[in-house]
N, C-alpha and C positions, 0 to 999 in steps of 0.2 A: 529492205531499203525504203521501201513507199511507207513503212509505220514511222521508221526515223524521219525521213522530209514532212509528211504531215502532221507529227507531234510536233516537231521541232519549230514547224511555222505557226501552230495552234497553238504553243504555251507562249511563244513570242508576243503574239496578239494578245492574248489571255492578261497575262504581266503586265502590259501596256495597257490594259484597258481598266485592269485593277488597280494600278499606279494614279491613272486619271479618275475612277468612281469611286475607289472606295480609302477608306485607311488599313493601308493594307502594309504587313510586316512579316519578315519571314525570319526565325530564330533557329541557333545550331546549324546554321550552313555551314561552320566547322567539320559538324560530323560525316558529310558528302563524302569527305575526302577517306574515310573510313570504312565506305562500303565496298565490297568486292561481288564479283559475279559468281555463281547465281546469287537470287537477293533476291525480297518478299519483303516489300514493304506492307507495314499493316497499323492502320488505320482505322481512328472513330469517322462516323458515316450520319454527318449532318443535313447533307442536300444533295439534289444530283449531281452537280458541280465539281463534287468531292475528286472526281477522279481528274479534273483539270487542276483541281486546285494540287493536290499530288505532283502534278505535269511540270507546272510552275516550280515548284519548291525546288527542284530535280534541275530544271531548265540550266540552273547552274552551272552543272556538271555534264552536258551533252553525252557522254560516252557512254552513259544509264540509260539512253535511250534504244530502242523503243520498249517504252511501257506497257505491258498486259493487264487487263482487269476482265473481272467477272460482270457479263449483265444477262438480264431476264432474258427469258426466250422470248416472250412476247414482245420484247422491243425488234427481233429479228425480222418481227411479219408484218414491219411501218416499209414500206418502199422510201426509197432515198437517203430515210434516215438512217436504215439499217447499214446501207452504206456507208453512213456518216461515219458511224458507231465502230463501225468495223475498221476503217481508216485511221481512227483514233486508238485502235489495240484492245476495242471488246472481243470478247469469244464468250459462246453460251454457257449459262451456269447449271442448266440444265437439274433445274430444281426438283424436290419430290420424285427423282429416278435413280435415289442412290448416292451418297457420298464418295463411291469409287468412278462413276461415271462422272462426277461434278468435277471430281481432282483430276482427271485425265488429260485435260488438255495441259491445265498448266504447270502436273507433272512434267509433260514432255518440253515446254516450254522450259522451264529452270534444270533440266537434265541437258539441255543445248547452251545451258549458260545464261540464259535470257534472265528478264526481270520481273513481277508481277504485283501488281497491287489487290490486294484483301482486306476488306472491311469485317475485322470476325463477328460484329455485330451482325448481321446480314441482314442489317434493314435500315430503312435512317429513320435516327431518333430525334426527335421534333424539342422536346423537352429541353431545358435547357436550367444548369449542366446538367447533364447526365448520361451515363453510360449507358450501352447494352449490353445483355446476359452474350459473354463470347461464345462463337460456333468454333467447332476443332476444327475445321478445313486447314487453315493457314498452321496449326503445331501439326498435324499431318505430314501436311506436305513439307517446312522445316525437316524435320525428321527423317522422311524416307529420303531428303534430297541433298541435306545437309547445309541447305542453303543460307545464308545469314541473313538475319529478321531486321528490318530498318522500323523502329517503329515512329508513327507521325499523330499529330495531333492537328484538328479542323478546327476554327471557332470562324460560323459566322452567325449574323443574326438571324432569327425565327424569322419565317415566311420569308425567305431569299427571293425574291421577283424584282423582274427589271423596275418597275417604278422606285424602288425604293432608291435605286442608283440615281434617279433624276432627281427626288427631291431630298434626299441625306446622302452623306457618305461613311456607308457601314463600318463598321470594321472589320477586316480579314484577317485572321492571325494565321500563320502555319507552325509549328514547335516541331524540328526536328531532331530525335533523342537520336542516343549513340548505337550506333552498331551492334548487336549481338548474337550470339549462338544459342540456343538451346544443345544442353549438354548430354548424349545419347547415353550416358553412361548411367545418365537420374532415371530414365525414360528406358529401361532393357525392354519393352514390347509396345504394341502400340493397341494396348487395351483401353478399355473406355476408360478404366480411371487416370493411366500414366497418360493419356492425351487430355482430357478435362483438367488434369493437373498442368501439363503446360503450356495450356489457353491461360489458365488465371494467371501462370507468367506474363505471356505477352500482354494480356488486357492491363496487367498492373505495370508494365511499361507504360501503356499506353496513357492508362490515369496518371501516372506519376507527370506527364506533359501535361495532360486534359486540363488537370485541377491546378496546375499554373497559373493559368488566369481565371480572373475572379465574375466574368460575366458581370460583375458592374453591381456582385453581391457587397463589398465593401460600401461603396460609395450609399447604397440602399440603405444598409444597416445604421451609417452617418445619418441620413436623412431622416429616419423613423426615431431616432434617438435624439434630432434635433425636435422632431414634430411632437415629441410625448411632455 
């Protein structure tokens, strides 16, 4: 109950304060109504943010919540804000000690029905656009859980810091795609190649949203073909 009331009043604030700073737009809120419990949403990982901005997308549909995600251990050992962190639905990711210890909590988590966010990138990529090389975590645990994969798309601008809300107003996109399964029947073990197999699914969900919008590469292209 304390992750539901302090999500639910942190994505409230969140919305409302991206509504006032930024241009901000949230697509496929249709497919909300699509998702069932357990569920894994999974996601590109553009700035810290990423997991508020997930919150928001969601905030829609209240009964998704509370939301789980993975963070560093070393955020665990900030006083306060470890609390912070933890109130908001982190658990340790518990990096470099094994990919069965990393899955364990949020096995148990989505085997209670619950919900998790995944970044299979597991890093944020600055670049823009562009993807990262997926981690199997998130087809893993799909797999053993059966759980169905929400997959979401982030766009916000390079270097996200508050000044930039004081003097522009960014744009936020969130793209959320439709609901789907991974099919145990493509996947009969869960060998390195049948799980790296279906990470390049989910990551090509992912791109199929990502590459939706054009990062402002159109308008460039216009400009460079006007200047030549």
């Amino acid at each position: 109950m304390v992750f539901i009331i302090t999500q639910y009043v942190g994505a409230s604030l969140s919305w409302l304060l991206l509504k006032i700073f930024t241009n901000f737009e949230i697509r496929g809120l249709k497919n909300l109504k699509d998702i069932t419990r357990p569920f894994i949403v999974v996601t590109n990982h553009e700035s810290h943010l990423d997991p508020q901005l997930v919150g928001v997308a969601l905030f829609h549909r209240p009964s998704l919540f509370p939301l789980r995600y993975m963070t560093k251990n070393e955020f665990f050992r900030i006083p306060i804000f470890n609390l912070l962190i933890w109130l908001c639905g982190s658990f340790k990711a518990h990096r470099k000690q094994g990919i069965g210890k990393s899955l364990l909590t949020p096995t148990r988590i989505l085997e209670k029905g619950g919900g998790i966010i995944m970044f299979p990138e597991g890093r944020i990529i600055k670049e823009r656009p562009q993807l990262g090389e997926g981690r199997r975590g998130a087809a893993i645990l799909a797999l053993t859980t059966k759980a169905v994969l929400v997959p979401i798309s982030v766009h916000t601008p390079p270097a996200l810091v508050w000044w930039r809300f004081l003097t522009t107003r960014p744009r936020v996109i969130i793209n959320i795609g439709q609901p789907f399964y991974l099919d145990n029947t493509a996947y009969p073990d869960f060998s390195d190649e049948n799980t790296y197999k279906a990470t390049g699914v989910i990551m090509q969900k992912i791109a199929d949203l990502y590459f939706q919008y054009d990062y402002g590469i159109k308008e460039k292209r216009v400009a460079e073909r006007r200047g030549s």
